[in-house]
C-alpha positions in Angstrom: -8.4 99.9 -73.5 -12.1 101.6 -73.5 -14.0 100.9 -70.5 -17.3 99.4 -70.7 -19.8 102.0 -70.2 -22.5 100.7 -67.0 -26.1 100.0 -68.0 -28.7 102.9 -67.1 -30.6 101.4 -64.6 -32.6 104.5 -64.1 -36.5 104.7 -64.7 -38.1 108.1 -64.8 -41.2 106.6 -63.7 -43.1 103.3 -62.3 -45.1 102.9 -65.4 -42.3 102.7 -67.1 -40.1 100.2 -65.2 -43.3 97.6 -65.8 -43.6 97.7 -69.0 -43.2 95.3 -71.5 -44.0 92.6 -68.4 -46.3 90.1 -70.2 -49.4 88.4 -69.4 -48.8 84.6 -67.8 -45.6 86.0 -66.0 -44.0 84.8 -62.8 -43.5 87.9 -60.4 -42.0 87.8 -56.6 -44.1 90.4 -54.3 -41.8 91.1 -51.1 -43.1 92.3 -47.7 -44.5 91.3 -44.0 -47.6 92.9 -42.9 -46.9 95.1 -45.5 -43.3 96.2 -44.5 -41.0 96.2 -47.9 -43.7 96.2 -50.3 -43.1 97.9 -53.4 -46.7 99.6 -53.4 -45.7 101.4 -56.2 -44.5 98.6 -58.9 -47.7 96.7 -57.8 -50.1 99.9 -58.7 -48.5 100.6 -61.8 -48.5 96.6 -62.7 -52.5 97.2 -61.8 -52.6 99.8 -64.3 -50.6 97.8 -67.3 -53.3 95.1 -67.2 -51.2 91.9 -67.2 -52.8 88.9 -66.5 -52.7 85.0 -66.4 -50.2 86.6 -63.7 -48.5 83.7 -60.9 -47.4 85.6 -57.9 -45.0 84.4 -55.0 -45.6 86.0 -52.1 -45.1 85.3 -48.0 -49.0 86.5 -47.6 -51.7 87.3 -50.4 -53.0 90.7 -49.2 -54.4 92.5 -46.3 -58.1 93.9 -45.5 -56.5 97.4 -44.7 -57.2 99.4 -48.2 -53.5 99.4 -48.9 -52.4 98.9 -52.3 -50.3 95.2 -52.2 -50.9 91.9 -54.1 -54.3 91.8 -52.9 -54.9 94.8 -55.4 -54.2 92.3 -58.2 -56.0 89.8 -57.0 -58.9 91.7 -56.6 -58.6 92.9 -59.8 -58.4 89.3 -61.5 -54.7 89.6 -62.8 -53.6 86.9 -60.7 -53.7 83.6 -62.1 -52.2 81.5 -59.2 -50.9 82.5 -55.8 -47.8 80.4 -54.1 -47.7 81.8 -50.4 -47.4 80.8 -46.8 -50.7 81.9 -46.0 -54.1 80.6 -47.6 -56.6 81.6 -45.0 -58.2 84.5 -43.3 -55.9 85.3 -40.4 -59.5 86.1 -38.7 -63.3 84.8 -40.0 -63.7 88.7 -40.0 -61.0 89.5 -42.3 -61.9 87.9 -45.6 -59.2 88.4 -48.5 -60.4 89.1 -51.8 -57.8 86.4 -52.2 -60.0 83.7 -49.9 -62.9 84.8 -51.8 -61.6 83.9 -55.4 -59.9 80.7 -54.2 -63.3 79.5 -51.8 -65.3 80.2 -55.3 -62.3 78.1 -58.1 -61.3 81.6 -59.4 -57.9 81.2 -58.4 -55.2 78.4 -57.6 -53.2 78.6 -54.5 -49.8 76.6 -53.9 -49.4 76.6 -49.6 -45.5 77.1 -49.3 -44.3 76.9 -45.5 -43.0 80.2 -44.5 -39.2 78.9 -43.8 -39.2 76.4 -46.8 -40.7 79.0 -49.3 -37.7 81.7 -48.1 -35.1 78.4 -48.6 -36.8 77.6 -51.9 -36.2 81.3 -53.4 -32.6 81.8 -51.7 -31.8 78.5 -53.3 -32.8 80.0 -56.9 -30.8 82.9 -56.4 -27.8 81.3 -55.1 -28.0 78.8 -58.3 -28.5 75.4 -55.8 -30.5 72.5 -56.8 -32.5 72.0 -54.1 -32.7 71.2 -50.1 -34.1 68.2 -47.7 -35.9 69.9 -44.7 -38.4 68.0 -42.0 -40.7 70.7 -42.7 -44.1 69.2 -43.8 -43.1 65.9 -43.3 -46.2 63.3 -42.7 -48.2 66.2 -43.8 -50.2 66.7 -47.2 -47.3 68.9 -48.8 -44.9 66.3 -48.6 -47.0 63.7 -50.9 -45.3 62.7 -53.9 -41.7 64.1 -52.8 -38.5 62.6 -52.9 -38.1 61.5 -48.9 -34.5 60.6 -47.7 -33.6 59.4 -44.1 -30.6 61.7 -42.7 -29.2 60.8 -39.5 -32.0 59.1 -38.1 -34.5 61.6 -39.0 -37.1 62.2 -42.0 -36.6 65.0 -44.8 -38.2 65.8 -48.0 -36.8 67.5 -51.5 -37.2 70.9 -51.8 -36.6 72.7 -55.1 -35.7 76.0 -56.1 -37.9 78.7 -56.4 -37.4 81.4 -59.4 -39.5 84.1 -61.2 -39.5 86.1 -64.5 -39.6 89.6 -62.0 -39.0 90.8 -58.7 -40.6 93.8 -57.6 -38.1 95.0 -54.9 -38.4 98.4 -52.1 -35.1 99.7 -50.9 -34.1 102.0 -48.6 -31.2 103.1 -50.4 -29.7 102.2 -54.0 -27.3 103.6 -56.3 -27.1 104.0 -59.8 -25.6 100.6 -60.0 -28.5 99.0 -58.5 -26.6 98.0 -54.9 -29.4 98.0 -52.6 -29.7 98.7 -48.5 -32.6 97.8 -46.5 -33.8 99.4 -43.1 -34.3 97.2 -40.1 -37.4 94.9 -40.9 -37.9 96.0 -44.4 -35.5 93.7 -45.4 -37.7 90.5 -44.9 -38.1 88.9 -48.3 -36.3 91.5 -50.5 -32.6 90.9 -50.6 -33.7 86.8 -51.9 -36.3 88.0 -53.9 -33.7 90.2 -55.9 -31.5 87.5 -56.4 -34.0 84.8 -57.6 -35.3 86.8 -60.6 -34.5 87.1 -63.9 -35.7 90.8 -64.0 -35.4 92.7 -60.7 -37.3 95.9 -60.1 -36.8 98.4 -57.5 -38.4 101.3 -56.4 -36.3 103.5 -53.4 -37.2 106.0 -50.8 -34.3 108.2 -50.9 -32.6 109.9 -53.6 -30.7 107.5 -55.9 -26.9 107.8 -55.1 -23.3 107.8 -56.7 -21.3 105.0 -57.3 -19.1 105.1 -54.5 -21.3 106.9 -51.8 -23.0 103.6 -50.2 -20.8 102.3 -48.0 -19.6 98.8 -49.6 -19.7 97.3 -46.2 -23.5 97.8 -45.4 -24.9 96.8 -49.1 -27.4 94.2 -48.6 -28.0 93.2 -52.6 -25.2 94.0 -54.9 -25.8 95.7 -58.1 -25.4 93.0 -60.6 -28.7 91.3 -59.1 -30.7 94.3 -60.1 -32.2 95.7 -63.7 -34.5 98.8 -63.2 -35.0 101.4 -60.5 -37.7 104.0 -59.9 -37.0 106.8 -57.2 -40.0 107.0 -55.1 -41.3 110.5 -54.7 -41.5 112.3 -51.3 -45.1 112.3 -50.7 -44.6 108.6 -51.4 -46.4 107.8 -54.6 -47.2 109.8 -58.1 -49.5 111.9 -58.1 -51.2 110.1 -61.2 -52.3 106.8 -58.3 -53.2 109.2 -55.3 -56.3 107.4 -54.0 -54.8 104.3 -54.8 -55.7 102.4 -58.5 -58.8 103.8 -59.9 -61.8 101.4 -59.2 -59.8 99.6 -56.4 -60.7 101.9 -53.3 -57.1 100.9 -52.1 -54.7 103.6 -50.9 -50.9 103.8 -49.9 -49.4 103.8 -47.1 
C-alpha cells in the first residue's frame, strides 16, 4: 500500500505564507500586551495590501511603536475590529484604533474577554454555541436568546470562526504540531483551531517529525496550514524599522 506523502507546510518566507489572502477577509490576531503576536505575519499582511479586512483580536493595538494589529489599522486595512477592548486604556494613550472608530472610519464589535475566548474555542471545537451570565442586563445582551438555568439568567453565545489565523509558536515541526512558552500561549492554541487557514511563524528551528515530545504539544498538526521560521535577529531584514511609512518597530 503507498503511503500518503504529508503536505509541505514549510514557507521560505512571511510574504509568502500571506499571499493569496484576499481583501474582505476574516483574520484572528493572537497576543496579550503583545505576548504571542505574530509580528511578522501582521508586517508582511501590511505589505500585501489587503483590505475591507475584519480582525478578531483580545486588544486592538498598543501606543509602543511595535508592529501588531494596530499597524493595520493605522494603515486603513481594517474594515471592522471584534475585541475586548474599545477604549484607550489611558486618555494619554490614544489608539490609532480609538481614533478611526471616534471619527466612523472603523466598526468595532465589544466581545467580553472570557465570552470572546469561549466563542472562538467553540468554533474550533465544532459546538453550536454556549449560555453564559456574562453581559446580562447589559447592552451586549440585547436581542439575544435569554434562558433561565437553575435559577439564574444566561444569554446565547455563538461561535466565533475566521478565514485565517495568524499563529507565533515557540516550537513546531514540519507537521505543524505547535508548543507555546509560558504566557505566550494566551489566545494562540484556540485561535489555531478556529480558522480555516492557520499561519504560523516560530522562533526556533522547525523540527522532525518525532522530535517534539507528543506529551507537551499544545496544537496538533492537522489544525495548521503554513509555517514560516522566524529568523534569529527576529524579523527579515527586508521590515527592519518596521513597515515602511508606519514608524512601528519589532520587538
Amino acid at each position: 500500500m503507498e503511503i500518503p506523502v504529508a503536505k509541505n507546510k514549510i514557507y521560505e518566507t512571511f510574504d509568502q505564507a500571506v499571499a493569496g489572502i484576499p481583501d474582505g477577509s476574516t483574520i484572528m490576531f493572537p497576543g496579550f500586551g503583545g505576548i504571542g503576536s505574530p509580528q511578522n505575519l501582521i508586517a508582511a499582511l501590511h505589505r500585501l495590501g489587503a483590505k475591507n479586512l475584519t480582525g478578531i483580536s483580545n486588544g486592538h493595538g498598543g501606543t509602543d511603536g511595535r508592529v501588531d494589529v494596530g499597524t493595520l489599522i493605522e494603515a486603513g486595512q481594517m474594515r471592522k475590529m471584534i475585541c475586548a477592548f474599545t477604549a484607550p486604556t489611558h486618555p494619554s494613550r490614544v489608539t490609532p484604533f480609538a481614533k478611526l472608530y471616534a471619527d466612523d472610519e472603523i466598526e468595532a464589535e465589544l466581545v467580553p474577554q472570557g465570552t470572546l475566548a469561549e466563542r472562538i474555542r467553540c468554533a474550533g471545537a465544532g459546538i453550536g454555541g454556549f449560555f453564559t451570565p456574562t453581559s446580562v442586563g447589559t447592552e451586549l445582551a440585547e436581542g439575544k436568546e435569554h434562558r433561565e438555568i437553575n435559577g439564574r439568567t444566561y444569554v446565547l453565545e455563538y461561535p466565533m470562526p475566521a478565514d485565517y489565523a495568524f499563529i507565533r509558536a515557540w516550537k513546531a515541526d514540519t507537521l505543524g504540531n505547535l508548543k507555546f512558552r509560558m504566557a505566550q500561549r494566551n489566545f494562540n492554541p484556540i485561535m489555531a483551531m478556529a480558522a480555516t487557514v492557520t499561519i504560523v511563524e516560530v522562533e526556533n528551528d522547525i523540527a522532525a517529525p518525532g522530535d517534539l515530545d507528543p506529551d507537551q504539544i499544545h496544537t496538533p498538526g492537522i489544525y495548521v496550514d503554513r509555517i514560516v521560521r522566524i529568523p534569529e535577529d527576529g524579523i527579515w531584514p527586508d521590515v527592519a524599522g518596521g513597515p515602511s511609512g508606519t514608524g512601528r518597530t519589532f520587538a
